[in-house]
VOBA-1610 file (N, C-alpha, C; in pm, whole numbers, padded with zeros to 5 digits, always signed):
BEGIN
Unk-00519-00186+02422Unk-00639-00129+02362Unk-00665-00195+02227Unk-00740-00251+02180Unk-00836-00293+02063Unk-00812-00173+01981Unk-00791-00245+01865Unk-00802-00157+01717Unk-00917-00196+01623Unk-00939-00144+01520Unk-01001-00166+01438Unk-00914-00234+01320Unk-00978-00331+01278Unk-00904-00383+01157Unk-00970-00440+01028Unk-00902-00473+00923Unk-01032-00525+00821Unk-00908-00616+00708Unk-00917-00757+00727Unk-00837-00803+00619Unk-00947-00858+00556Unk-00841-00882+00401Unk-00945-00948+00269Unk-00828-01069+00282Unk-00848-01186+00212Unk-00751-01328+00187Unk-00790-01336+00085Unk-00748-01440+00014Unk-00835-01453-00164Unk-00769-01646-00127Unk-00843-01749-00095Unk-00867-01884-00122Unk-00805-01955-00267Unk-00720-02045-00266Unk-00728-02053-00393Unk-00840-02125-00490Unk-00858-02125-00613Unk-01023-02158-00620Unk-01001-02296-00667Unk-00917-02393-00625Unk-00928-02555-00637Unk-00991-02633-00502Unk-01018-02502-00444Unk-01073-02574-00304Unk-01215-02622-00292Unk-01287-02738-00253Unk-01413-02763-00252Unk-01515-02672-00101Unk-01659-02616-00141Unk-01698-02566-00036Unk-01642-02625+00108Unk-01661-02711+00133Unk-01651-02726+00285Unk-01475-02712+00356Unk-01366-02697+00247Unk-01241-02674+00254Unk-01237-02537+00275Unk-01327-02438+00207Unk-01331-02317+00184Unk-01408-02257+00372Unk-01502-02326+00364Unk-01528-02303+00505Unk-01500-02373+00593Unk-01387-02440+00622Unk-01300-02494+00743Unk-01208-02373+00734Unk-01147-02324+00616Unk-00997-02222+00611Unk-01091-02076+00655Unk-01204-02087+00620Unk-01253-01911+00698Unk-01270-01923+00869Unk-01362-02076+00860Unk-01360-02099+01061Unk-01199-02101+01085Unk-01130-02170+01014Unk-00989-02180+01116Unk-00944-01973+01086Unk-00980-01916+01044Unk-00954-01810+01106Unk-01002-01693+01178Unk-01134-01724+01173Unk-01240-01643+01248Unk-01231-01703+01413Unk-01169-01842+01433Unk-01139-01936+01535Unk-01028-01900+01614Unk-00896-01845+01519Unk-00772-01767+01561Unk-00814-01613+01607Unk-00869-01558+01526Unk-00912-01384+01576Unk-00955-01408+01755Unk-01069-01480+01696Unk-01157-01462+01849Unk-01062-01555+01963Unk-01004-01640+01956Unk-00908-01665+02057Unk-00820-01596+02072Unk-00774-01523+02015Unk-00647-01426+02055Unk-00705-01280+02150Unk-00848-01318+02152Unk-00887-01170+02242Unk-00972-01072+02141Unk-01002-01162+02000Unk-01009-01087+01902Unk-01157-01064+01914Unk-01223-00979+01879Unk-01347-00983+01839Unk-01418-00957+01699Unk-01499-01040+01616Unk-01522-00998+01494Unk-01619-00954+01454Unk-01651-00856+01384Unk-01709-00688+01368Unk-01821-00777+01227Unk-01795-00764+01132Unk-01832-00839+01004Unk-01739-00912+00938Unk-01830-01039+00836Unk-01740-01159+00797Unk-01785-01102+00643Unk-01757-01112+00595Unk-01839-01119+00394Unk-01736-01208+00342Unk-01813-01364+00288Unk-01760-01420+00184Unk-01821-01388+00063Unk-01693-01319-00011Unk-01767-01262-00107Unk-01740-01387-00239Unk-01728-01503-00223Unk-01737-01569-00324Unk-01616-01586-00446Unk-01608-01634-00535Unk-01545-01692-00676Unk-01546-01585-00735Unk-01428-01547-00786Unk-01408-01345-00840Unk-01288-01382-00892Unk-01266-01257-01028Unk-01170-01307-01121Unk-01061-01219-01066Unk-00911-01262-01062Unk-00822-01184-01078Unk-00754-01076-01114Unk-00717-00976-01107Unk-00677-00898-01174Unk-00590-00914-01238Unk-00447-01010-01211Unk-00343-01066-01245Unk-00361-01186-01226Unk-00289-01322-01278Unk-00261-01472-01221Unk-00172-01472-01128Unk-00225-01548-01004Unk-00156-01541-00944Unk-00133-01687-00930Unk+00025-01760-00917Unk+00065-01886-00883Unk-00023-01976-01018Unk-00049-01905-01151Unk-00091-01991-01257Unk-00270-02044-01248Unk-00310-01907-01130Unk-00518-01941-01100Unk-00463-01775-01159Unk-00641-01793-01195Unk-00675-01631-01257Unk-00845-01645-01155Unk-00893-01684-01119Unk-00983-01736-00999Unk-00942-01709-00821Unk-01044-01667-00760Unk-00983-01685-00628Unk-01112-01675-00566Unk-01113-01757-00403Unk-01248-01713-00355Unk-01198-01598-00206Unk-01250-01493-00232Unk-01224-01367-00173Unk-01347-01355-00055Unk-01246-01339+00080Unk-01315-01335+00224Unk-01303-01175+00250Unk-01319-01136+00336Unk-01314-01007+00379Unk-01410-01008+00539Unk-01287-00994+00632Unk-01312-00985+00793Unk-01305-00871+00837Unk-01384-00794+00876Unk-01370-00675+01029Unk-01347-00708+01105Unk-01270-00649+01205Unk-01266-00725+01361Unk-01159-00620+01443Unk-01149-00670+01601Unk-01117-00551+01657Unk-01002-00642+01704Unk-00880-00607+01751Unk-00781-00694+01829Unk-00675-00595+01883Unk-00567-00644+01924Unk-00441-00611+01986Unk-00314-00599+01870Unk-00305-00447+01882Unk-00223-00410+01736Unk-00105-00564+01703Unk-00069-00619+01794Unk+00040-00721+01825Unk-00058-00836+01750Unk-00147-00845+01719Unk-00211-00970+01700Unk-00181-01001+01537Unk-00159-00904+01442Unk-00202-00826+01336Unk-00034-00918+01262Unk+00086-00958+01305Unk+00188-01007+01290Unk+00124-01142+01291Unk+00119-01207+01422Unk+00030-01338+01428Unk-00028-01382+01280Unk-00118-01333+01270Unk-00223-01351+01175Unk-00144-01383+01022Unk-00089-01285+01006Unk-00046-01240+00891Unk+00090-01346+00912Unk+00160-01436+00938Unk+00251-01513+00969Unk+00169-01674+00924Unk+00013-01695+00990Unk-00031-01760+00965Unk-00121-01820+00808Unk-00158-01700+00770Unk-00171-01669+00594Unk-00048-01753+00554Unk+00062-01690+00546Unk+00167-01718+00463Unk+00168-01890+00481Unk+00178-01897+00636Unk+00197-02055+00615Unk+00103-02169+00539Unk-00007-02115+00530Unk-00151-02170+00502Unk-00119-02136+00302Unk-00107-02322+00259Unk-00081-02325+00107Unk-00214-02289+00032Unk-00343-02267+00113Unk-00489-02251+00033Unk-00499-02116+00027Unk-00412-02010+00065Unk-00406-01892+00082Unk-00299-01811-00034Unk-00387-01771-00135Unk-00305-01706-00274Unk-00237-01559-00239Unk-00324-01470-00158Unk-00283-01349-00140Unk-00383-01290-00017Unk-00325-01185+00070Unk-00416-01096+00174Unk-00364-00981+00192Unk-00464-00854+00282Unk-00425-00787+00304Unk-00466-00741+00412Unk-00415-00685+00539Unk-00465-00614+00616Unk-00448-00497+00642Unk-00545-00407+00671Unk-00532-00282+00737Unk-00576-00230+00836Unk-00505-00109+00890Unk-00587-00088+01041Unk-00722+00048+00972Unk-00801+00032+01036Unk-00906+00134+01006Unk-00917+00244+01106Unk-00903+00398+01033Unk-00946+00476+01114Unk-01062+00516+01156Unk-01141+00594+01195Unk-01297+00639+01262Unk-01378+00634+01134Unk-01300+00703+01051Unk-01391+00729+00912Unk-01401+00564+00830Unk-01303+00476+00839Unk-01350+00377+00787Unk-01413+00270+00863Unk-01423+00328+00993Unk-01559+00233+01072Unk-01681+00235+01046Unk-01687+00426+01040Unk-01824+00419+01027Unk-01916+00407+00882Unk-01791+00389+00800Unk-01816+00362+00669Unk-01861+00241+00636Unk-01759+00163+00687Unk-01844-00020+00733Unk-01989+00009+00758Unk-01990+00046+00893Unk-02119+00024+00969Unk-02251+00108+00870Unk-02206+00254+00823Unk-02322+00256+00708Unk-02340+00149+00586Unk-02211+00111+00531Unk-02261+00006+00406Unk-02273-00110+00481Unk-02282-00160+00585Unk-02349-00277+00647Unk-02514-00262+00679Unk-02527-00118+00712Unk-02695-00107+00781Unk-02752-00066+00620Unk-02695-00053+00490Unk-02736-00053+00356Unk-02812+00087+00334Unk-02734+00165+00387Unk-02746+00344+00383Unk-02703+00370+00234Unk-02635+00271+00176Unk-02555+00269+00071Unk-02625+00176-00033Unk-02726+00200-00102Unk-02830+00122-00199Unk-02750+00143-00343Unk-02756+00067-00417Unk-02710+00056-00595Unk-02804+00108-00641Unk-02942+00152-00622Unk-03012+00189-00684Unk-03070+00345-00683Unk-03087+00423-00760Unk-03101+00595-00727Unk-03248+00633-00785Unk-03260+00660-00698Unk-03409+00731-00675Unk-03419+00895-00775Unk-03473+00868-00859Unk-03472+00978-00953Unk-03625+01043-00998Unk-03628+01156-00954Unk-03804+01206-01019Unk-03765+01294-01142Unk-03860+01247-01209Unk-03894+01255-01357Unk-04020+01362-01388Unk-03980+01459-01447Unk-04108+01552-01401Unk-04153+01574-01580
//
């Protein structure tokens, strides 16, 4: 049975665009061959650290949804580590409530901006 899942990676930021998007296809390339299917991608771009990590205070931060085979979730996470353009990740499995939490801040139910009347 398919799970729900959602990892973030953080790129290290000496990488040039098209390095940056070969290392997201080579893993959006692994998900979906393993049986995986992927839900939402967000590259969220060049974002500062909270800590240095490996001597970068920079990282470019991905963030994947996707559904797979709880067994797949080792795989993956085996492959990060080996991969030297890869500073830090995390995955988690998502329960009901953080699906449909995705799927509202994806359909943008979730606006930055607040509607306020002024009387």
């Amino acid at each position: 049975m398919l799970k729900n899942y959602e990892t973030v990676f953080i790129l290290t930021p000496v990488l040039s665009d098209q390095q940056t998007k070969d290392a997201v296809e080579k893993y959006k390339n692994l998900i979906t061959s393993q049986g995986g299917e992927i839900i939402n991608l967000e590259n969220m771009g060049l974002k500062q650290l909270a800590y240095p990590i490996q001597k970068k205070s920079n990282g470019f931060y991905v963030l994947v949804e996707f559904k797979s085979e709880p067994s797949f979730v080792k795989t993956l996470e085996i492959e990060y580590k080996r991969d030297e353009r890869i500073i830090r990740f995390l995955t988690t499995a998502l329960d009901k409530f953080a699906v449909e939490y995705n799927a509202k801040r994806k359909s943008g139910a979730f606006s930055n901006t607040r509607s306020e009347t002024v009387s």
